[in-house]
C-alpha positions in Angstrom: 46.0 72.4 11.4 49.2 71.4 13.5 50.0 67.1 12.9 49.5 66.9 16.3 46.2 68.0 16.4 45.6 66.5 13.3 47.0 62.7 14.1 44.9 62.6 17.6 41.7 63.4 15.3 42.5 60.4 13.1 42.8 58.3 16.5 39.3 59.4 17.7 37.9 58.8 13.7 39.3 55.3 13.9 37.8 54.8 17.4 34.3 55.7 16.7 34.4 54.0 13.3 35.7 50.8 15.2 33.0 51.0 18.0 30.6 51.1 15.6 31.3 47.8 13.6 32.3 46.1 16.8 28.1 47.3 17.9 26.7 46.1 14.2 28.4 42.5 14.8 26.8 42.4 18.0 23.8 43.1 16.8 24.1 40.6 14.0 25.0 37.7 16.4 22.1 38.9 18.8 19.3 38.4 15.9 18.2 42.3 15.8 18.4 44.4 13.1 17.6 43.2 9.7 19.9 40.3 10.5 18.5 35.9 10.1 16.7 35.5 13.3 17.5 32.2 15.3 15.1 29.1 14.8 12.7 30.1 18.2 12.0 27.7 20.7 8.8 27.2 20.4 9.0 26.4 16.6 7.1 22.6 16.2 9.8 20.0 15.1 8.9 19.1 11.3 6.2 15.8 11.4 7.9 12.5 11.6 7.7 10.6 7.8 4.8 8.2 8.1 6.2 4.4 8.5 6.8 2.2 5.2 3.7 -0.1 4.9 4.2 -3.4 5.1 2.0 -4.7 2.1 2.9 -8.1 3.5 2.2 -8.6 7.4 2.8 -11.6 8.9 -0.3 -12.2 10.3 -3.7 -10.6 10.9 -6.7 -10.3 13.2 -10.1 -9.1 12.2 -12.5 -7.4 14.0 -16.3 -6.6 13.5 -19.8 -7.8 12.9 -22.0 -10.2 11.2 -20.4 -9.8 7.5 -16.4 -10.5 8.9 -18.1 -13.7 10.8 -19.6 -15.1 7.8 -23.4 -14.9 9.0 -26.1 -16.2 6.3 -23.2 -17.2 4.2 -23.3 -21.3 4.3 -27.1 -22.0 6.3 -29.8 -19.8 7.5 -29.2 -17.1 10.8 -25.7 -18.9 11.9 -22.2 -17.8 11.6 -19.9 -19.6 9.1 -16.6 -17.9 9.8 -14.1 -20.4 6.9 -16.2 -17.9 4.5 -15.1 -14.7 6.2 -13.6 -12.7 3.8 -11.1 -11.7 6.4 -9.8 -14.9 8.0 -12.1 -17.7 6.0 -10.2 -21.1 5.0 -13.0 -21.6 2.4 -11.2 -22.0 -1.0 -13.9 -21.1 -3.1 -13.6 -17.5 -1.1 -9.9 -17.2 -0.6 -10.1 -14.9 1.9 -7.4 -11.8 2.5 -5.4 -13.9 5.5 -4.6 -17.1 2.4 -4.3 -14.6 0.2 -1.3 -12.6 2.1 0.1 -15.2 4.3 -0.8 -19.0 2.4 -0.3 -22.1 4.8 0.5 -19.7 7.7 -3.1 -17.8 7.7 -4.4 -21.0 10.1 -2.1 -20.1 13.2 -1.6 -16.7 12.3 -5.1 -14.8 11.7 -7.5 -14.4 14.7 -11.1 -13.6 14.1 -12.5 -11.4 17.1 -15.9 -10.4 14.9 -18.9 -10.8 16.3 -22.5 -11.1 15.0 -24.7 -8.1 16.1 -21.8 -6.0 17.0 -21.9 -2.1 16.9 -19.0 0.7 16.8 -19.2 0.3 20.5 -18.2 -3.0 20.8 -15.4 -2.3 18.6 -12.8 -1.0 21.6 -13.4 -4.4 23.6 -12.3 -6.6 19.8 -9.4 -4.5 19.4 -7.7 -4.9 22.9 -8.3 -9.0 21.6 -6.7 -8.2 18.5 -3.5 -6.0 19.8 -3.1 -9.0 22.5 -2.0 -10.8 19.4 0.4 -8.1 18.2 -0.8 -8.3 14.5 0.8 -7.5 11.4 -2.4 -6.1 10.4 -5.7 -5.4 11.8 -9.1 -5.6 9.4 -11.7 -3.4 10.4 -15.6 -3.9 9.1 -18.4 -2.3 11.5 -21.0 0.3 11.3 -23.6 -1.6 9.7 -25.4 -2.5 12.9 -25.0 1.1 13.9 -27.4 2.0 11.0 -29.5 -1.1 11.4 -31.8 -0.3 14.2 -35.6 -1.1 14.9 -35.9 2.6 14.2 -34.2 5.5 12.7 -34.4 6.8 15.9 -31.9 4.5 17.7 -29.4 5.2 14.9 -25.9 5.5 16.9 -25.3 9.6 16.6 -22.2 10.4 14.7 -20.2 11.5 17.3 -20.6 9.0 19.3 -19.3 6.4 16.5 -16.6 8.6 16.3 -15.4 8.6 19.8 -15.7 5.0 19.7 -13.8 4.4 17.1 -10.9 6.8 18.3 -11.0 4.7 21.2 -10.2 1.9 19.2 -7.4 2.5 17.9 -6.4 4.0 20.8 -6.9 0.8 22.2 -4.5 -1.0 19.5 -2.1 1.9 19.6 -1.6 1.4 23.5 -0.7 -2.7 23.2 0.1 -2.7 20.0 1.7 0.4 18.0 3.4 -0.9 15.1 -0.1 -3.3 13.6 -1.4 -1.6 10.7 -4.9 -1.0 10.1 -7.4 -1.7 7.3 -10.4 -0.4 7.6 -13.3 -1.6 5.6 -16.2 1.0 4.5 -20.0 0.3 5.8 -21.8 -1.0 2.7 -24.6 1.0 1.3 -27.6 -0.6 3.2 -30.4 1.2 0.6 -28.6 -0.9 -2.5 -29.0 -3.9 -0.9 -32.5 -3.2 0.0 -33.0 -2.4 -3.9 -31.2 -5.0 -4.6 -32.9 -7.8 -2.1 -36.7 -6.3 -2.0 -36.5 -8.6 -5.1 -37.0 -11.8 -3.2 -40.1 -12.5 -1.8 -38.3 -15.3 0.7 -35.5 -12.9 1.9 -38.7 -10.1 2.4 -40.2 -12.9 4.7 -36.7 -13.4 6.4 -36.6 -9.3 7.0 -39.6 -9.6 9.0 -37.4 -11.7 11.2 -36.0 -8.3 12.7 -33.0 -7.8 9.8 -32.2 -3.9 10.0 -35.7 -2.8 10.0 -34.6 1.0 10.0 -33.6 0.5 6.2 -36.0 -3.3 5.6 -39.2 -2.4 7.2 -42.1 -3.0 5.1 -39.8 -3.2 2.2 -42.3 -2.7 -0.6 -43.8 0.5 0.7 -42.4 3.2 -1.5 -44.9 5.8 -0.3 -43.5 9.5 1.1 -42.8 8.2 5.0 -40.9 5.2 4.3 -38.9 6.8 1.4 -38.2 9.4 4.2 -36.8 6.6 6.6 -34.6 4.8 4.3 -32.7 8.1 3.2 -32.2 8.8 7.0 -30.5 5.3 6.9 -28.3 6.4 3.8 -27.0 9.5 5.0 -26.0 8.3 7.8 -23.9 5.6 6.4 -22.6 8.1 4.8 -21.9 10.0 7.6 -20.7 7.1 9.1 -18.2 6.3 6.3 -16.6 10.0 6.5 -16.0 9.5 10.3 -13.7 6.4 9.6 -12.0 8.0 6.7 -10.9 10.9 8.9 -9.9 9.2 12.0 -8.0 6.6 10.4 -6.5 9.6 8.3 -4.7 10.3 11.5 -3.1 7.5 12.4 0.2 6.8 10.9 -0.4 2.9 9.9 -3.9 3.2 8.9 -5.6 2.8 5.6 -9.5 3.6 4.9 -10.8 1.4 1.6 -11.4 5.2 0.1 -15.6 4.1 0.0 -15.0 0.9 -2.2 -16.9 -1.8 -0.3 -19.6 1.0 0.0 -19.7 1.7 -3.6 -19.3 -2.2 -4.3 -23.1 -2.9 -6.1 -23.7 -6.6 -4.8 -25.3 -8.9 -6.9 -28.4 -11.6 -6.2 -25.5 -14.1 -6.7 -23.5 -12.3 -3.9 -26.2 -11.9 -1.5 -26.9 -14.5 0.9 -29.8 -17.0 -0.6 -31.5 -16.9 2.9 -31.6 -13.6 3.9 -30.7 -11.7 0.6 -29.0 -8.8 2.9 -25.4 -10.1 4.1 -22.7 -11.7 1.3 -23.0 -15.3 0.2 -19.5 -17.1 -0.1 -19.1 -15.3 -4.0 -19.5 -11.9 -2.0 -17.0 -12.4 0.6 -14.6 -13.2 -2.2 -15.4 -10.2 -3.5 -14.8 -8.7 -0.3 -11.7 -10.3 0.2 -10.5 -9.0 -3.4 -11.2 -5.5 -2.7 -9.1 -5.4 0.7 -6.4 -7.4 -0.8 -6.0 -5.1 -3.7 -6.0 -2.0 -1.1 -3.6 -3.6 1.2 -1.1 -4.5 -1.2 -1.5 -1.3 -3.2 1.7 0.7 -3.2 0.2 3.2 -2.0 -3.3 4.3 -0.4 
């Protein structure tokens, strides 16, 4: 072959081989090929790390019903709040606010509870409580939400969820940075067990105390067995809907079933109406969310 034709065939060699790397490092940079593709667009952001808790707030405000007021604790149907095991200045009970903030807790806990309350009330207390921009908010409702004249007007289960969702929502709006303890709904059938054993608190439950679980409180028979587990499972179900909600929120911790797996005692049941705590079960109460809130972790 002459050089001349030979030299202008290594030209168009070198050509076509360069064309071709210059189109594979196109092809790399463009992401086709075999080649790392680029992070797309629409890839969600890896989740924010969930905030430090504070294991020791500055101050606290309690929400809730008859048990975070006291109620039955010091004298007969009537609210004795220095025994709340929330907020309470009672020594003897040393409640969760003089336990985590000592001389302060006076002017620096807020008790927005309220006798009789339901899960629906609960959105009305927490705009209260975020008002005050707590360290820490103490949640403890669902009882009443159970304790109906009948098993009938039990609160569904998704409405006591939506309710509470709207509580915290209600916190998260004014107040974003208050954590939240949330307390479980004690097991309503132990403490009928436990109380049925009094015939003075059986003649106070005729009064109108949660008759959906203390209604004729010695029948054992078929019907009323029947009603009570009703009651039970939906407590339980109750206590599952605040473990998962407050499961999503960043600064929230459920008690992981602990006040309703707590087996009260006659000594820790009020001497009047043998249903809600005497002062020795608020301390108890105010033990068991201590220990959670200071716990390193949940």
């Amino acid at each position: 072959m002459p050089d001349s034709r030979r030299s202008r065939r290594v030209r168009v060699t070198a050509a076509v081989l360069a064309a071709g790397a210059l189109a594979l490092s196109a092809g790399c940079s463009s992401g086709g090929g075999h080649s790392p593709a680029r992070p797309s667009a629409s890839k969600k952001p890896s989740p924010s790390p969930s905030p430090a808790w504070n294991r020791s707030p500055a101050s606290l405000a309690a929400v809730g019903d008859s048990i975070t007021r006291g109620f039955d604790a010091c004298t007969v149907l009537a609210d004795c709040p220095e025994v709340s095991w929330a907020t309470g200045s009672d020594a003897s009970v040393d409640s969760l606010a003089v336990r985590l903030l000592g001389p302060a807790a006076p002017t620096r806990s807020w008790n927005y509870a309220k006798t009789g309350a339901r899960m629906s009330d609960l959105p009305a207390q927490m705009g209260l409580a975020a008002a005050e921009h707590p360290g820490l908010v103490t949640v403890m409702t669902g009882a009443n939400d159970a304790c109906r004249d009948d098993v009938t007007a039990m609160t569904p289960v998704a409405s006591f969820r939506t309710q509470f969702e709207q509580a915290l929502h209600t916190l998260r709006a004014a107040s974003p940075t208050s954590q939240v303890y949330v307390a479980s709904v004690p097991d309503l059938k132990r403490l009928w067990s436990t109380g049925r054993g009094s015939p003075l608190g059986k003649q106070i439950w005729k009064l109108g105390i949660c008759q959906s679980m203390l209604a004729d409180a010695d029948d054992l028979g078929a019907a009323a067995s029947t009603r009570r587990g009703e009651v039970y499972e939906r407590v339980v179900a109750y206590n599952e809907v605040l473990r998962d909600v407050c499961a999503k929120d960043r600064a929230c911790r459920y008690d992981g079933g602990a006040v309703f797996s707590y087996a009260f005692t006659g000594t820790q049941l009020s001497p009047w109406d043998w249903f809600h705590p005497s002062k020795d079960g608020q301390a108890h109460l105010a033990k068991i969310a201590y220990d959670r809130v200071t716990a390193p972790t949940p």
